[in-house]
C-alpha positions as CSV (number, residue, x, y, z in Angstrom):
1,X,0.0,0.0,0.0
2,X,1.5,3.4,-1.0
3,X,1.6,6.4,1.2
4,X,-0.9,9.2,0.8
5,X,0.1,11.8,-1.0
6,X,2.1,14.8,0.3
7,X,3.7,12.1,2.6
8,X,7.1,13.9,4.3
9,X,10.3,12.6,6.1
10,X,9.4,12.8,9.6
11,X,6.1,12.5,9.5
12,X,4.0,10.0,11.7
13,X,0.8,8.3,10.3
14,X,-1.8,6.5,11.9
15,X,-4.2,4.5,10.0
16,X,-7.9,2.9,10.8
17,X,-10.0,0.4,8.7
18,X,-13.1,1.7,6.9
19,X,-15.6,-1.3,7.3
20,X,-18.3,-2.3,5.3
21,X,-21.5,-1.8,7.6
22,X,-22.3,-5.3,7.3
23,X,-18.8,-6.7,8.0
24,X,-17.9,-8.3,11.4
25,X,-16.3,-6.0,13.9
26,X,-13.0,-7.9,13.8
27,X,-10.2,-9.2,11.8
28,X,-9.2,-7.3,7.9
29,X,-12.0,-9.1,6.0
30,X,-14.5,-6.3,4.4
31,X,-12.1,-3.2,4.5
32,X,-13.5,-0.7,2.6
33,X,-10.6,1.8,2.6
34,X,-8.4,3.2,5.4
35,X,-8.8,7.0,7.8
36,X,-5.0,8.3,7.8
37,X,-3.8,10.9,10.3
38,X,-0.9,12.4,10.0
39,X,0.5,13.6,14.0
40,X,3.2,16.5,13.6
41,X,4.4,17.9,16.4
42,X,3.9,21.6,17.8
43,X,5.9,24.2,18.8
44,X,4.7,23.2,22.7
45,X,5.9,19.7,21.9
46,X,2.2,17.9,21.4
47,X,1.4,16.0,18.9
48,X,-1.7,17.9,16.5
49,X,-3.6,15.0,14.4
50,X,-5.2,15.9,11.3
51,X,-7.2,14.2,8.8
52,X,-5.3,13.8,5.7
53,X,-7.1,11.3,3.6
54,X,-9.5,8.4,3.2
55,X,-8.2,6.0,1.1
56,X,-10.6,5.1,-2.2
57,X,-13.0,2.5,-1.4
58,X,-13.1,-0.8,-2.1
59,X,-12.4,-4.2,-0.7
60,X,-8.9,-4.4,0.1
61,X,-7.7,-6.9,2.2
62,X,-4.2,-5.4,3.6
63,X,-1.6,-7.7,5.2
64,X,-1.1,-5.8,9.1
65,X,2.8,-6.3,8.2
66,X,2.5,-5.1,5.0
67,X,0.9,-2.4,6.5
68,X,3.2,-1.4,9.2
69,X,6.2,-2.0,6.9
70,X,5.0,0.5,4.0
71,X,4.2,2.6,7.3
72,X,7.6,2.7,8.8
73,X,9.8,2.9,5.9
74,X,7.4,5.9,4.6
75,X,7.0,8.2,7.2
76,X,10.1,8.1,10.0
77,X,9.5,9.5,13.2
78,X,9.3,13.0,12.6
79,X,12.5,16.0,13.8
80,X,12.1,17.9,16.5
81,X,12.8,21.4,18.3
82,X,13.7,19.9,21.8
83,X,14.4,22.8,24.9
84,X,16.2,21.6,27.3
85,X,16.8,23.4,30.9
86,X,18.6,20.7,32.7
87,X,21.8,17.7,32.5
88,X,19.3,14.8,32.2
89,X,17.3,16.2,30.0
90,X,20.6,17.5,27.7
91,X,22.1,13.7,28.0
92,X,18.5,12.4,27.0
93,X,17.6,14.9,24.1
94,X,21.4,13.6,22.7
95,X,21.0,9.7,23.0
96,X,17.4,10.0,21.6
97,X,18.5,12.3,19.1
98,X,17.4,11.6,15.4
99,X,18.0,13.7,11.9
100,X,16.9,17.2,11.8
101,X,16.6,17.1,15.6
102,X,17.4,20.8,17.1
103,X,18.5,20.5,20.6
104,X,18.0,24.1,22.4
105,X,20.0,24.2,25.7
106,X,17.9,27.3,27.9
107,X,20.6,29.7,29.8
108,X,22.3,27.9,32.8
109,X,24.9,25.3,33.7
110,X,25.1,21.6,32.5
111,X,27.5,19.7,34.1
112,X,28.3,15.9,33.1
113,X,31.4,13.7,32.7
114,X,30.9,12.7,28.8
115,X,27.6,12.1,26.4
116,X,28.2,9.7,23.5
117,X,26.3,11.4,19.8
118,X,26.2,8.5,17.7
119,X,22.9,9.1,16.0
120,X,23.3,10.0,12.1
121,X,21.9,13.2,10.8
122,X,22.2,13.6,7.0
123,X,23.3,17.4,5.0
124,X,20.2,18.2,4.6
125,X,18.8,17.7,8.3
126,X,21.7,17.3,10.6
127,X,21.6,17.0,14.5
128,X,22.0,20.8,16.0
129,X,23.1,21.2,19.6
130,X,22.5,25.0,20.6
131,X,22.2,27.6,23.4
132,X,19.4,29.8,22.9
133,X,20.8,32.8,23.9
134,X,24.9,32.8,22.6
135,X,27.0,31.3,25.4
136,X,24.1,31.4,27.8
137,X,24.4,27.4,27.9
138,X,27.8,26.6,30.1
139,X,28.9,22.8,29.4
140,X,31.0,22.1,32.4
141,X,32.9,18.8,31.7
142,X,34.8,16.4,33.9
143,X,35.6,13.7,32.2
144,X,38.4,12.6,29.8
145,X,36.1,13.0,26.9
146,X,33.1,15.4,26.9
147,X,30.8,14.5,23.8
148,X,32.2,11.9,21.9
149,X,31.1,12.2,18.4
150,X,30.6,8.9,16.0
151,X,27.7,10.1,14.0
152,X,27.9,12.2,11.2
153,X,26.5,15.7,10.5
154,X,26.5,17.0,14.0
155,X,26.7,20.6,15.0
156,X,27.2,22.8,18.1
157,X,26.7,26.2,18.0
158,X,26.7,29.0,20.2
159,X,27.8,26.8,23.5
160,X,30.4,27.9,26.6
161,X,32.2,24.9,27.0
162,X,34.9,24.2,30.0
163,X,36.9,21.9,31.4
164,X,37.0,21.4,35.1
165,X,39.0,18.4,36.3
166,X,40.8,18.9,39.4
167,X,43.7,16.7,37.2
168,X,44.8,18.4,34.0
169,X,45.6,15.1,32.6
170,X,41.5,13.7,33.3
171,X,40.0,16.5,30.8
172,X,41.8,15.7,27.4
173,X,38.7,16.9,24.8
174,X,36.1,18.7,25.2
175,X,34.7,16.8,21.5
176,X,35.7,13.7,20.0
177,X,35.1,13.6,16.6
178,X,36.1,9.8,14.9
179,X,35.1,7.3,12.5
180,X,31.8,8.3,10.3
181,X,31.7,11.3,11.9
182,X,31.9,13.7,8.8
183,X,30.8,17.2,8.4
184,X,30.9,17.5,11.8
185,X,30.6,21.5,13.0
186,X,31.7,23.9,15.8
187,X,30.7,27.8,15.4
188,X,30.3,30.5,17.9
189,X,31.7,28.4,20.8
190,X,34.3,28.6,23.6
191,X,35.8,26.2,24.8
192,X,38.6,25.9,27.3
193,X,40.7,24.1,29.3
194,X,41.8,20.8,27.7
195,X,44.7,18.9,26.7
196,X,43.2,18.8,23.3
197,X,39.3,20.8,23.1
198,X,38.7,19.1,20.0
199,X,40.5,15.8,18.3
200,X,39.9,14.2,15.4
201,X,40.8,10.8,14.6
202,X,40.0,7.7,12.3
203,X,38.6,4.5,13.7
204,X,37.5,1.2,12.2
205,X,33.6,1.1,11.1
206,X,33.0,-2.3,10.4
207,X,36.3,-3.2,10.1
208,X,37.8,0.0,8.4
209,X,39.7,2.6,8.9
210,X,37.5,5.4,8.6
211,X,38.2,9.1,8.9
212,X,35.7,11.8,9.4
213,X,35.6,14.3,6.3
214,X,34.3,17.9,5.6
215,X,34.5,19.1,9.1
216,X,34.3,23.0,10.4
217,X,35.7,24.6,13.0
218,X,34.7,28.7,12.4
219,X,34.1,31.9,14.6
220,X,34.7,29.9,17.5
221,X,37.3,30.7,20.9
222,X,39.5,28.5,22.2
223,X,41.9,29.1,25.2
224,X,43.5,27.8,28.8
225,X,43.4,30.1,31.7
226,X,46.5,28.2,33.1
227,X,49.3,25.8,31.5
228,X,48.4,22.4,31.2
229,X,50.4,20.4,34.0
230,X,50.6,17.1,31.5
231,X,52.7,14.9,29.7
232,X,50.2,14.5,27.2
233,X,49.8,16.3,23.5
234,X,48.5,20.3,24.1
235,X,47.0,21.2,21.2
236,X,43.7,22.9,20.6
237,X,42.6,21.8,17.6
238,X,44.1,18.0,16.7
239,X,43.0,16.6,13.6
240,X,44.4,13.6,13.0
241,X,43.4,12.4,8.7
242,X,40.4,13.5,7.1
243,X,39.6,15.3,4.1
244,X,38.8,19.0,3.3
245,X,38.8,20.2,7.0
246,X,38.4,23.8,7.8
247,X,39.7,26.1,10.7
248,X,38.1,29.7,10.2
249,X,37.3,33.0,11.6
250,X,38.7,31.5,15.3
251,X,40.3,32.7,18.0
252,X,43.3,30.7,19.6
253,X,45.0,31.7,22.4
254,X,46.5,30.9,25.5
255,X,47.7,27.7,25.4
256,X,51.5,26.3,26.9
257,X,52.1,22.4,28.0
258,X,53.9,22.3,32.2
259,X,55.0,19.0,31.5
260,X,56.8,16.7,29.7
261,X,58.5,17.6,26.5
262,X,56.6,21.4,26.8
263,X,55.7,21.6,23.3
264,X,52.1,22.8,22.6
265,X,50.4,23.9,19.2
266,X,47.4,26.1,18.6
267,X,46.3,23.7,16.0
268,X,47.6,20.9,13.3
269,X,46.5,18.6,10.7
270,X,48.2,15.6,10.2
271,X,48.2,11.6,10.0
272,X,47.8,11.4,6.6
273,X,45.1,14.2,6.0
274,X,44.5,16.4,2.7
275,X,43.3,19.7,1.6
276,X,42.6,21.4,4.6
277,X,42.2,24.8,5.3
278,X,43.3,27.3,8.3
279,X,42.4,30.8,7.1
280,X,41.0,34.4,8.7
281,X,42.2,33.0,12.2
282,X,43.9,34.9,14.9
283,X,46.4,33.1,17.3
284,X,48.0,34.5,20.1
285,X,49.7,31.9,21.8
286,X,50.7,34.1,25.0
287,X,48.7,37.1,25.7
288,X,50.9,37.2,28.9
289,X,53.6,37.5,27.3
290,X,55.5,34.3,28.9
291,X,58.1,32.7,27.4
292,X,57.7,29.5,28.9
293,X,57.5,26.2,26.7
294,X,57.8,26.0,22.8
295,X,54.8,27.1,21.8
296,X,54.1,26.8,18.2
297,X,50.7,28.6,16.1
298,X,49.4,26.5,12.8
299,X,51.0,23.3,11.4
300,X,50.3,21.0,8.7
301,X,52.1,17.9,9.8
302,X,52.6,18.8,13.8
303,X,55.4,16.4,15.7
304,X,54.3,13.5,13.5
305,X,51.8,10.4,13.7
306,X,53.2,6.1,14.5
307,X,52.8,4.6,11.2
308,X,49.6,2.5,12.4
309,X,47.5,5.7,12.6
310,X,48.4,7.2,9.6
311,X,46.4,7.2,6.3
312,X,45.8,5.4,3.7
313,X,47.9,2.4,5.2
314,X,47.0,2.5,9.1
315,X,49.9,0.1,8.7
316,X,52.8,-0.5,11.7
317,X,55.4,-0.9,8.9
318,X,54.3,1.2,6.5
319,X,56.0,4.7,7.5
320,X,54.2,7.8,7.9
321,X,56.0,9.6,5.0
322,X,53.0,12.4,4.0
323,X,51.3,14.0,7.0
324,X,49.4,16.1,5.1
325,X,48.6,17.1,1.4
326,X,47.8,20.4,-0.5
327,X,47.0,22.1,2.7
328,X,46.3,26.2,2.6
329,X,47.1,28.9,5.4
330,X,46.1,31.9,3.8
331,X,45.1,35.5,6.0
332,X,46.1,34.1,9.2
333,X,47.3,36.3,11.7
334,X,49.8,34.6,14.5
335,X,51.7,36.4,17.3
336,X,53.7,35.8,20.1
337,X,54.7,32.3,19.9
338,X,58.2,31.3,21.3
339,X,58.9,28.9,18.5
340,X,57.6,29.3,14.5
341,X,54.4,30.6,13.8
342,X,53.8,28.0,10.8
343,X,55.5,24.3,10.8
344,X,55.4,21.7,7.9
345,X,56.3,18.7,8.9
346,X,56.4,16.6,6.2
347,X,53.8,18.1,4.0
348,X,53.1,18.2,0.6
349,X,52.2,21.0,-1.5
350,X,51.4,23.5,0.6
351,X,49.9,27.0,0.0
352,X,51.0,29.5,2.6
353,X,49.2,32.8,0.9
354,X,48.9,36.4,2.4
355,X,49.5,35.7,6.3
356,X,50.9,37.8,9.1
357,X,53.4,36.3,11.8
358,X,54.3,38.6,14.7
359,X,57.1,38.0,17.0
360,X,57.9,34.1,16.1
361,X,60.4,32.5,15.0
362,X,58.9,32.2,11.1
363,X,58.3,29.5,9.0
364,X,59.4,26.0,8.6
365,X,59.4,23.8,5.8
366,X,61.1,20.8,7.3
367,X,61.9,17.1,5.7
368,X,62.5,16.0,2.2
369,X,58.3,15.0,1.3
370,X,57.8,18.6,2.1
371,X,57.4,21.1,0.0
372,X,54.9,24.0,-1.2
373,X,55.1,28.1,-1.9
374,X,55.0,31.1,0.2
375,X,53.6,34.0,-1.1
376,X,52.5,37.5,0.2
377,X,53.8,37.0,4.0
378,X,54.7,40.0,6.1
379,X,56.8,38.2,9.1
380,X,59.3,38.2,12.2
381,X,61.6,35.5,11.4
382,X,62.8,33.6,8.5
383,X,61.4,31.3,5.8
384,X,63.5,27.9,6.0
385,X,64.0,25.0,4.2
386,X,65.2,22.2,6.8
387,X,66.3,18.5,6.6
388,X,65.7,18.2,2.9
389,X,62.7,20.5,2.4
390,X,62.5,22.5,-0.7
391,X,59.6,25.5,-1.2
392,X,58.9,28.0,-4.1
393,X,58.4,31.7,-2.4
394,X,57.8,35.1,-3.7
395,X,56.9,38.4,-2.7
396,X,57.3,37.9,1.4
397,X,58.5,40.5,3.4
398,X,60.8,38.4,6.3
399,X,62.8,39.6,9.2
400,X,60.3,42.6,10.3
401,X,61.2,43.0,13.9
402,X,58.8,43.4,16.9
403,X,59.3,47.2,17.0
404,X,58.5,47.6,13.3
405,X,55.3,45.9,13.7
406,X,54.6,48.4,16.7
407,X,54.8,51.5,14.8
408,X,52.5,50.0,12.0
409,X,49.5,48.7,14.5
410,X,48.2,49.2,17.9
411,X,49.1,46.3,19.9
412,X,50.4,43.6,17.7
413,X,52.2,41.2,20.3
414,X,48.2,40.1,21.2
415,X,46.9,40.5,17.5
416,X,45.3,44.1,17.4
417,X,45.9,45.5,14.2
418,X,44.4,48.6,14.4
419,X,46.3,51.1,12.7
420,X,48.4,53.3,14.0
421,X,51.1,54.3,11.4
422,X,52.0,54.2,8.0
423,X,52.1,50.9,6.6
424,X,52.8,52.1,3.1
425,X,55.8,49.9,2.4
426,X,52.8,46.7,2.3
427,X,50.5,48.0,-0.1
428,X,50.4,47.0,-3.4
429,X,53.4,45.2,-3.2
430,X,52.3,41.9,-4.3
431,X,50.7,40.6,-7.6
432,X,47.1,39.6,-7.1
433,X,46.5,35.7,-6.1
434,X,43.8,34.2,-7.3
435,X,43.5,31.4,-4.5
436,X,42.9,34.5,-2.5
437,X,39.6,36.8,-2.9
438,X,39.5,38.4,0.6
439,X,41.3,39.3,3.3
440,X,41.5,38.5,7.1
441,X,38.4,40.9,8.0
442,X,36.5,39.0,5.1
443,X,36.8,41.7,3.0
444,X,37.3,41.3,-0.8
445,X,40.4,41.8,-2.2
446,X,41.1,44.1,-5.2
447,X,40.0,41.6,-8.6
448,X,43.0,43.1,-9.9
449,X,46.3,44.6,-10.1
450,X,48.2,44.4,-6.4
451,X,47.3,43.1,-3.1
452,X,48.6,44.3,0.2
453,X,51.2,42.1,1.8
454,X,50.3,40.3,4.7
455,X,46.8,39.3,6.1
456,X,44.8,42.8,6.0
457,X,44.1,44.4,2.8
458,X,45.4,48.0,4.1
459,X,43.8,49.4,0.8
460,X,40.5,49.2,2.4
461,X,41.2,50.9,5.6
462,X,41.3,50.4,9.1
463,X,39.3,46.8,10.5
464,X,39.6,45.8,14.0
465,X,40.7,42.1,14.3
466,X,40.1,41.1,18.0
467,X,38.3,38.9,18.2
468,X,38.3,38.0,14.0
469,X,35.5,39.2,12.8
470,X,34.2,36.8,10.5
471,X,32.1,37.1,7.4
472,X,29.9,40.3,7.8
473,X,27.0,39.6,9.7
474,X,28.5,36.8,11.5
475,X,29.5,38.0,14.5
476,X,32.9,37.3,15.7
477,X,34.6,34.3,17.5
478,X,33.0,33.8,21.1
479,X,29.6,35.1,19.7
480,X,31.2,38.4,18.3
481,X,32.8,40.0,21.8
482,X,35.7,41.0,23.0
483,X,37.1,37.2,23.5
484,X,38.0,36.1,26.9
485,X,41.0,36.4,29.5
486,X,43.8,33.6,29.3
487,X,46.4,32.4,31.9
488,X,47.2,35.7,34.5
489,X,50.4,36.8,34.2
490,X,52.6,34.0,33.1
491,X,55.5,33.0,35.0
492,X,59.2,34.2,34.6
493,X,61.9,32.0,33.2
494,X,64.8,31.5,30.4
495,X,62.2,29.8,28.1
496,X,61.7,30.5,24.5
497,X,64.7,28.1,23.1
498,X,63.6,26.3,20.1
499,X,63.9,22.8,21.0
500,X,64.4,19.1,18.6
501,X,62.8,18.7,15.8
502,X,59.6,17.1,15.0
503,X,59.9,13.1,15.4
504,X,62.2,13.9,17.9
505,X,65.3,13.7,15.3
506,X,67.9,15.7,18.3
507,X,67.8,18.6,20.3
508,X,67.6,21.0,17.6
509,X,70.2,23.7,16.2
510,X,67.5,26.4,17.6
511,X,66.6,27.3,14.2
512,X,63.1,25.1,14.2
513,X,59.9,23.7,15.2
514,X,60.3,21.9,18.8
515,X,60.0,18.7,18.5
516,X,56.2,17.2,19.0
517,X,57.7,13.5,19.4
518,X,55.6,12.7,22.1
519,X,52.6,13.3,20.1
520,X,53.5,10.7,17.2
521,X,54.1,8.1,20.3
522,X,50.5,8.8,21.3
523,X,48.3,9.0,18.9
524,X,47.1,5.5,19.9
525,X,45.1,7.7,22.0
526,X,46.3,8.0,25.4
527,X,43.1,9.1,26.8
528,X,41.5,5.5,25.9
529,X,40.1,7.3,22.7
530,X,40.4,4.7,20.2
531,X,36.5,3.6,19.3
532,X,35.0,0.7,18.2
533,X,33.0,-0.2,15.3
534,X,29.5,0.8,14.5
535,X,26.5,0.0,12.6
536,X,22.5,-1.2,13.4
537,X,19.8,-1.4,12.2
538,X,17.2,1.3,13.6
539,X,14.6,0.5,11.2
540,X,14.1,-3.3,12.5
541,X,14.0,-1.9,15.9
542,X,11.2,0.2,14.6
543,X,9.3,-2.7,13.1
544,X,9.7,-5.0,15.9
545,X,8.2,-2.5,18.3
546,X,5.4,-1.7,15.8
547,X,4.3,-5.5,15.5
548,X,4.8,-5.7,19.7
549,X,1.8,-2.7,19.7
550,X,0.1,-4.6,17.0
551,X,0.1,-7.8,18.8
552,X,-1.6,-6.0,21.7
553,X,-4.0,-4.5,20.1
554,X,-5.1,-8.0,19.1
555,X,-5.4,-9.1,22.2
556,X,-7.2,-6.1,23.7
557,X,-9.5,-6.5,20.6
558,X,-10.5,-10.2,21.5
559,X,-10.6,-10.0,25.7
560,X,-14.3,-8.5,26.8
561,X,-14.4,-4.9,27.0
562,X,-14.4,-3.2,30.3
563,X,-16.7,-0.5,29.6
564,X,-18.7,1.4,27.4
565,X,-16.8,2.4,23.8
C-alpha cells in the first residue's frame, strides 16, 4: 500500500479500517478503505492529528505487516525542536536524538562527565546542539572526553564549553570527533581548558579505517586560563586524517604544556590528511607575554603520527611519509609564539598565501616529502628549508622585527591590528592571487592589479581584528565579543629556546619547530580514545516494536471490553 500523497520525512501516520457496515467487527476481512492521520508535532511539543485522507473505497484486504512496513519505511519519526533546561534532560535529548533534531539548551549550567552522539543526521537535516541565547548554555565537563562524536553531521553552536578536572591530565577533549563522523561543525563556541578541546581521529567502522571528512571549526574561541600540568599532547585543535577540514574565523590563544616535552600547538593537521584549510584565524599563543614552553601557532604535519594511525595504510610498517597534502594557510594572523608561527612537517604541497606572523620564529618547511610556496607573508623570522625540504616563495616580506610591527598597529604582540602608522611599504606590493579573494576581515580583495602584503588588505582601511570578525553579519569568534582572558600573568623563566625537531630527530640547532615527538608516540590515543565499530539497524527496531503494539491490540480486541466504547 502506498503512502498518501504529500507524505514527508518525519512525519507520523496512523491509520484505521473503513468497514463495510455489514462486515464483522474484527479481523481485515471487508475493509472498505483506510482514515489516515498524519501527528506533527507543535511548537509546545504535542502532537496535533489531522485528517489527511481516506483511502478510495473498495475491498482491500491489507496484510497488518504489509501495513506497518510500507508505514515505517514511509514516514520516519518526525525532527524535533527539543528545549532543554537541565543535564538529564541535555544527556536524554542527545542519546534519543534523530536527523533534523534541534537540541535548544535554555541559559544555565550543565554539568556531566561525557555524552556519547552516535545518531546520524544527513546534510540536509543534521543534528544541531545550541544555546538559545549565545554562550548562555555553560557545558562544564569532567571527564576525559566530553561529547564523543561517531555520528555524522553533528553541530554545536553557540555553547560555553569548560573543562573542570581537578587533574589536567582527566580533561583531554572537550569533542571527539572519529570514524563516520563527517561534516561535523563547531561555530560560535568557547571552549577551554583541555589537553586537546577538539580531536579528530579515524577509527575502524566495520572493520575499516575510517576518517571523518568535511568538518568545520569557524568563529569559535579556544583558550587555557592556566598551563596544562601534563605529559600528554597540548594542542587545541588536533585533527588527526580526514579530508577538506576547515579552521576559520577563530580565535586561539592561550595555550602552553607544564610537563613533559613542553611543546604545545594552537592547532595541526596531520596523520595522513589532505586539503585542509586554516584561514581568517587569529592566534596568540601568549597574551601574557610568557616565554615558557615552545609554543608553536598552525601546522600541517605537527610532531608526526606512529605509522599505524596514519592514512591510507594505518599500517605498523608502513612509514608515515606524508602527514598532510595540498594544505592552505592563507590571512592568518599569528603572534607571540616562542617557536615558529607556521611548521610543515612533512607536508606536501602547501599554500601559505597572504599571512601575518608577529614575534615568532617564522616558518618551517622541514623534511625531504615537504614542499609547497609562500607568497605574500609579512613576518618576524625567516622562511626555512630544513632536513631536505625545498619550497617556491615570492613576494614575502621576512625579518620585520617586533618594533617595526609596533609603529604599524596598535598592539600587535596580542593581534590588534588597528592602525596606527603608515604601513605604506605593504600596499600594493604583491601581484594579485587568485587562490585569494578576501582578506583576514572578510573583506574582498582588489580583482586586480596588487594586493597588500600580509593578512589585511590595508587598501580598504582600518578593520579591528580582536576577536576575527568573521564574514559580515556573522558575528565574531566567542559570539562576536571582545574574546575572553587567558592564563594571569605567566611566569618568569629562560624559556623561548627552540627545542628538537619534530619526530624527535635531536635537540635542535635552535633554528626550528620543537619537537612534538611525544605526540607521534601517542596518537594511539592515550586518553583511551580509540572507538570501536559501529553499525545497526534502527529500522528493525522500529518494526519489531510496531508488531509488539500490534500484537496487543489484538489481544485487547478479543478479551471482553471493560466499559462502554
Amino acid at each position: 500500500m502506498s503512502s498518501p500523497a504529500g507524505t514527508a520525512p518525519g512525519e507520523l501516520f496512523l491509520f484505521w479500517p473503513i468497514r463495510h457496515p455489514l462486515a464483522p467487527s474484527q479481523g481485515w476481512g471487508g475493509v472498505l478503505g483506510a482514515h489516515v492521520i498524519r501527528c506533527t508535532r507543535r511548537l509546545d511539543g504535542r502532537a496535533h492529528p489531522r485528517i489527511l485522507a481516506a483511502m478510495s473505497p473498495r475491498r482491500a484486504p491489507v496484510a497488518p505487516l504489509a501495513l506497518l512496513t510500507s508505514f515505517l519505511v514511509a514516514a520516519p519519526a518526525a525532527a524535533a525542536v527539543v528545549p532543554v533546561g537541565t543535564t538529564d534532560e541535555l544527556v536524554a535529548a542527545i542519546g534519543a536524538a534523530k536527523a533534523g533534531d534541534e537540541i535548544v539548551l535554555a541559559s544555565g549550567t550543565y554539568a556531566f562527565d561525557g555524552v556519547s552522539c552516535a545518531a546520524a543526521g544527513t546534510e540536509a537535516a543534521p543534528i544541531v546542539v545550541r544555546a538559545a541565547e549565545p554562550l548562555g548554555a555553560i557545558v562544564e565537563l569532567s571527564g576525559l572526553e566530553g561529547f564523543k562524536v561517531s555520528g555524522p553531521n553533528w553541530h554545536f553552536e553557540d555553547l560555553d564549553i569548560r573543562g573542570v578536572c581537578a587533574d589536567d591530565s582527566d580533561c583531554e577533549h572537550a569533542f571527539h570527533v572519529f570514524g563516520a563522523a563527517s561534516r561535523f561543525t563547531l561555530r560560535r563556541s568557547r571552549v577551554r581548558d583541555f589537553n586537546a578541546q577538539i580531536k579528530i581521529n579515524a577509527a575502524q567502522v566495520d572493520g575499516v579505517w575510517t576518517a571523518p571528512d568535511d568538518g568545520r571549526i569557524e568563529r569559535s574561541e579556544l583558550f587555557d586560563t592556566h598551563p596544562r600540568r601534563t605529559s600528554r599532547p597540548v594542542t587545541k585543535i588536533n585533527i588527526d586524517g580526514g579530508k577538506r577540514w576547515t579552521v576559520r574565523d577563530s580565535y586561539l590563544h592561550d595555550f602552553q604544556k607544564d610537563g613533559g616535552d613542553t611543546v604545545s600547538y594552537a592547532a595541526f593537521m596531520k596523520s595522513g590528511g589532505s586539503d585542509g584549510l586554516f584561514e581568517r584565524n587569529l592566534v596568540v599563543c601568549t597574551t601574557a607575554g610568557s616565554p615558557d614552553g615552545a609554543r608553536i601557532g598552525l601546522s600541517f604535519g605537527g610532531g608526526g603520527t606512529g605509522a599505524q594511525y596514519c592514512a591510507p595504510a594505518y599500517d605498523p610498517d608502513v612509514p608515515c611519509e606524508v602527514e598532510h597534502t595540498g594544505g592552505t594557510m592563507r590571512n592568518n594572523i599569528i603572534a607571540s609564539c616562542s617557536d615558529v608561527g607556521i611548521y610543515l612537517n612533512r607536508a606536501a604541497d602547501t599554500r601559505l598565501h597572504f599571512n601575518t606572523l608577529i614575534a615568532t620564529s617564522g616558518i618551517d618547511f622541514r623534511f625531504a616529502t615537504t614542499s609547497g610556496v609562500a607568497r605574500g607573508n609579512v613576518l618576524t623570522g625567516k622562511i626555512r628549508d630544513r632536513d631536505g625540504a625545498t619550497h617556491q616563495e615570492s613576494d614575502n616580506l621576512a625579518e620585520v622585527g617586533l618594533a617595526t610591527f609596533q609603529t604599524w598597529y596598535e598592539n600587535p604582540s596580542l593581534g590588534d591590528l588597528h592602525l596606527k602608522g603608515d604601513v605604506a611599504s605593504l600596499v600594493g606590493e604583491a601581484p594579485a592571487e587568485a587562490a585569494v579573494t578576501d582578506d583576514y576581515c572578510a573583506r574582498g580583495r582588489p580583482g586586480s592589479g596588487s594586493f597588500t602584503l600580509g593578512a589585511l588588505e590595508h587598501s580598504l582601511g582600518d578593520c579591528a581584528t580582536v576577536p576575527p570578525p568573521g564574514p559580515s553579519g556573522d558575528g565574531g569568534a566567542g559570539g562576536g565579543g571582545a574574546g575572553s582572558g587567558g592564563m594571569g600573568g605567566g611566569t618568569t623563566g629562560s624559556g623561548g629556546g627552540e627545542a628538537g625537531g619534530a619526530g624527535g630527530t635531536g635537540a635542535g640547532s635552535g633554528t626550528g619547530a620543537a619537537g612534538g615527538g611525544g605526540d607521534a608516540s601517542s596518537d594511539a590515543e592515550g586518553c583511551s580514545c580509540r572507538a570501536a565499530g559501529t553499525g545497526g539497524n534502527h529500522t528493525l527496531g522500529l518494526l519489531t516494536a510496531a508488531l509488539a503494539a500490534f500484537a496487543l491490540r489484538r489481544r485487547q480486541a478479543s478479551s471482553p471490553p471493560s466499559g462502554a466504547r
